[in-house]
C-alpha positions in Angstrom: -42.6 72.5 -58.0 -45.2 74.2 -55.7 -46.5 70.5 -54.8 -43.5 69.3 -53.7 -42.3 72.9 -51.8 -46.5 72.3 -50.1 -45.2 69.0 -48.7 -41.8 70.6 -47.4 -43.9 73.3 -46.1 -45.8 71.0 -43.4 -42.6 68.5 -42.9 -40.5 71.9 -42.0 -43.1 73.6 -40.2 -44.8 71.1 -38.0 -41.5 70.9 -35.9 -41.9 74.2 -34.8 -44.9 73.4 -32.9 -44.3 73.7 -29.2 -46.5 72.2 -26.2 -48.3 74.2 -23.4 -45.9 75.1 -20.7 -44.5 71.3 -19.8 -42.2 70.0 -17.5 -39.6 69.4 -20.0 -39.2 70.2 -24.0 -39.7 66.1 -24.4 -43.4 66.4 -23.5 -43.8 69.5 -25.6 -42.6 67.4 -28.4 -44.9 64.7 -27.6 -47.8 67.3 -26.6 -47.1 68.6 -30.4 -47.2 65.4 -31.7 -50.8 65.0 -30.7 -51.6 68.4 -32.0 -50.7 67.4 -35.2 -52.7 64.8 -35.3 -55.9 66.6 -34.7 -54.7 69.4 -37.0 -55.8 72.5 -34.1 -53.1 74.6 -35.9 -54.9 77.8 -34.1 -53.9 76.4 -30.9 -50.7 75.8 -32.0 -49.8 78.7 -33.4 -50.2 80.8 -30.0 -48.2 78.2 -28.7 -45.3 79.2 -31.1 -42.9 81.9 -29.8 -44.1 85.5 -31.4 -40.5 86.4 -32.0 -40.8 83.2 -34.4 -44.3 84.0 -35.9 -43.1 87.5 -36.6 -39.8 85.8 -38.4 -42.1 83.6 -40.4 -44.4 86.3 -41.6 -41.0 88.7 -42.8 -39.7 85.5 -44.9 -43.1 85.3 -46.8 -43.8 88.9 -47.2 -41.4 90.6 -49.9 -42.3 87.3 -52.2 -46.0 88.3 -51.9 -45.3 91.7 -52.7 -44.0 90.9 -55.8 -46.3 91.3 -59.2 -48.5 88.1 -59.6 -47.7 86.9 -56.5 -51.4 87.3 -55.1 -52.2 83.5 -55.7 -49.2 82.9 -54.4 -51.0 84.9 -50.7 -54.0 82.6 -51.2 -52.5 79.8 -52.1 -50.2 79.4 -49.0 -51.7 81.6 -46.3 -55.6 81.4 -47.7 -55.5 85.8 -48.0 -56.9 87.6 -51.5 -54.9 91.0 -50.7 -52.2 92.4 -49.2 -54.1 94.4 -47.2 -55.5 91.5 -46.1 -52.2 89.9 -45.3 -50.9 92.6 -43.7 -54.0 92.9 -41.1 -53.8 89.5 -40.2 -52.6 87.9 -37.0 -49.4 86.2 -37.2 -50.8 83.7 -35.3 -53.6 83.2 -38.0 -51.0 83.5 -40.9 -49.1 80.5 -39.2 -52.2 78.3 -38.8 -53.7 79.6 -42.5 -50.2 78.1 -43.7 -50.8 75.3 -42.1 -54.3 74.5 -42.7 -53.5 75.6 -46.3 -51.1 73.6 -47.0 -52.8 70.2 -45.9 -55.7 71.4 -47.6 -54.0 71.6 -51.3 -51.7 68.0 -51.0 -54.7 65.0 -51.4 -53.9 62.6 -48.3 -51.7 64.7 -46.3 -54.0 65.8 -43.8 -55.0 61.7 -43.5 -51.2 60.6 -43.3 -51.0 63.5 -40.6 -53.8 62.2 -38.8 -51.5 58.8 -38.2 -48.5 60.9 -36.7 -47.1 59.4 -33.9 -44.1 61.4 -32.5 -41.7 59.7 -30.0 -39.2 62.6 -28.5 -35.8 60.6 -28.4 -34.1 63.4 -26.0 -32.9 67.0 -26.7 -29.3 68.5 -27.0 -28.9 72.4 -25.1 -28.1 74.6 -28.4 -27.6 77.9 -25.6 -28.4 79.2 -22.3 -32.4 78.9 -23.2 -32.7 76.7 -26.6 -33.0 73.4 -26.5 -32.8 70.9 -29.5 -35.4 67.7 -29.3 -35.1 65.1 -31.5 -37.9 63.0 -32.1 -38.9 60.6 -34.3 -41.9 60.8 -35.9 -44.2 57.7 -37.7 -46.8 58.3 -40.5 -48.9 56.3 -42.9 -49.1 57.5 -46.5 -51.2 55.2 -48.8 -50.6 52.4 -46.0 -47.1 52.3 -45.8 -45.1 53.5 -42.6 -42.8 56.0 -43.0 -40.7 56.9 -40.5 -38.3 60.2 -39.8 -36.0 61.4 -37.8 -36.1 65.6 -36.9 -34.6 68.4 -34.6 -37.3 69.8 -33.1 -35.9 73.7 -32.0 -37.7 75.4 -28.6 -36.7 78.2 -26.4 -37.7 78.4 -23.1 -39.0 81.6 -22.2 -41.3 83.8 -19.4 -41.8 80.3 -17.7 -42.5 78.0 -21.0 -41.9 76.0 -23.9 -42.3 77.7 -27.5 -41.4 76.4 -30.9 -39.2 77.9 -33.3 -38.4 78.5 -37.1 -36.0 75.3 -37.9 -33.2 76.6 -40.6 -34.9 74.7 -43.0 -37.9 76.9 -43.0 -35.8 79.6 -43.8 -34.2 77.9 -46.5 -37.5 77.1 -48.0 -38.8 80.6 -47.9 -35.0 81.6 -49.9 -36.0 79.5 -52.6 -39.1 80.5 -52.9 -38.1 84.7 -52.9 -35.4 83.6 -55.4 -38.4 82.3 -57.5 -40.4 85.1 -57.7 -37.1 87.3 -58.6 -36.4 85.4 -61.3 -39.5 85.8 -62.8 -39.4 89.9 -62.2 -36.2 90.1 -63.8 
C-alpha cells in the first residue's frame, strides 16, 4: 500500500508546483513542467505559496506523531525525529517529500525526467485562483503515458504560487486514518 500511496504522492504533488512570477499561470505551468524534469524541488518549493507549505506540513504531522510512526517521518520527508521534523523548513519538508518519494519508487525519477507538460488553458476558480489544466506526457519503461490535471495557483503580492490540489488532502486523510486504526 505505501508503494502505490509513494506514486500518488508525486502525481498529486507535482501539480502544485508554481513558476517564478510569469506573465500568466499557463507559463507557470509550463515553467513547472521543466522543473520537474530536472527534479530542483528546493527551488520549487519556495516557489509554492507558504500558506500551502504550512497546510501540507499540518496534514502530515498528527500521523507522525502517532507511536511507530517514525519510519513513517523518514520514509516520506527523509527526518529521524520529531524534533527534527518540527525544526525543519516547510520549504525543505516539501522538497524532502518530494525528493523522497522519487527516491524510494525504482524508475520514477527517470519517467519524471521525460515530463513534458503542455498547459491547455485555466478556468478562474475566485477573485485570485486560477485553475490550469495541462496535460502532461511521461515515459515509464518506454511507453507514453499521458494525463490530464488541474493544476491550482493563486495569485498573490505580484505572482504565481502553487497550491495543495484536494487530492493531496485526500491522500494525507487516508493515510491519518491508517495510522488510527492501528492505535486503536
Amino acid at each position: 500500500m505505501f508503494r502505490h500511496l509513494q506514486v500518488a504522492a508525486i502525481m498529486l504533488c507535482w501539480p502544485m508546483i508554481p513558476a517564478r512570477a510569469q506573465d500568466s499561470p499557463e507559463v507557470a505551468a509550463k515553467t513547472l513542467g521543466e522543473a520537474m524534469k530536472v527534479g530542483d524541488w528546493a527551488a520549487a518549493a519556495r516557489l509554492m505559496h507558504p500558506r500551502a507549505l504550512k497546510q501540507l506540513r499540518s496534514l502530515f504531522e498528527p500521523m507522525l506523531d502517532a507511536p511507530g510512526a517514525e519510519q513513517l517521518g523518514a520514509q516520506l520527508f527523509g527526518v529521524s525525529s520529531n524534533a527534527e521534523l518540527a525544526s525543519t523548513p516547510d520549504t525543505v519538508l516539501f522538497a524532502n517529500l518530494m525528493r523522497t518519494v522519487l527516491n524510494q519508487q525504482a524508475g520514477l525519477a527517470d519517467a519524471m525526467r521525460t515530463a513534458i507538460v503542455t498547459p491547455l488553458g485555466h478556468v478562474t476558480g475566485g477573485a485570485d485562483t486560477v485553475l490550469v489544466v495541462t496535460r502532461m506526457a511521461l515515459t515509464v519503461e518506454g511507453i507514453m503515458i499521458s494525463q490530464f490535471d488541474v493544476m491550482p495557483f493563486i495569485y498573490d503580492d505580484g505572482r504565481w504560487w502553487g497550491l495543495l490540489k484536494a487530492d493531496i488532502t485526500n491522500m494525507a486523510a487516508m493515510l491519518q486514518r491508517s495510522f488510527g486504526a492501528r492505535r486503536s
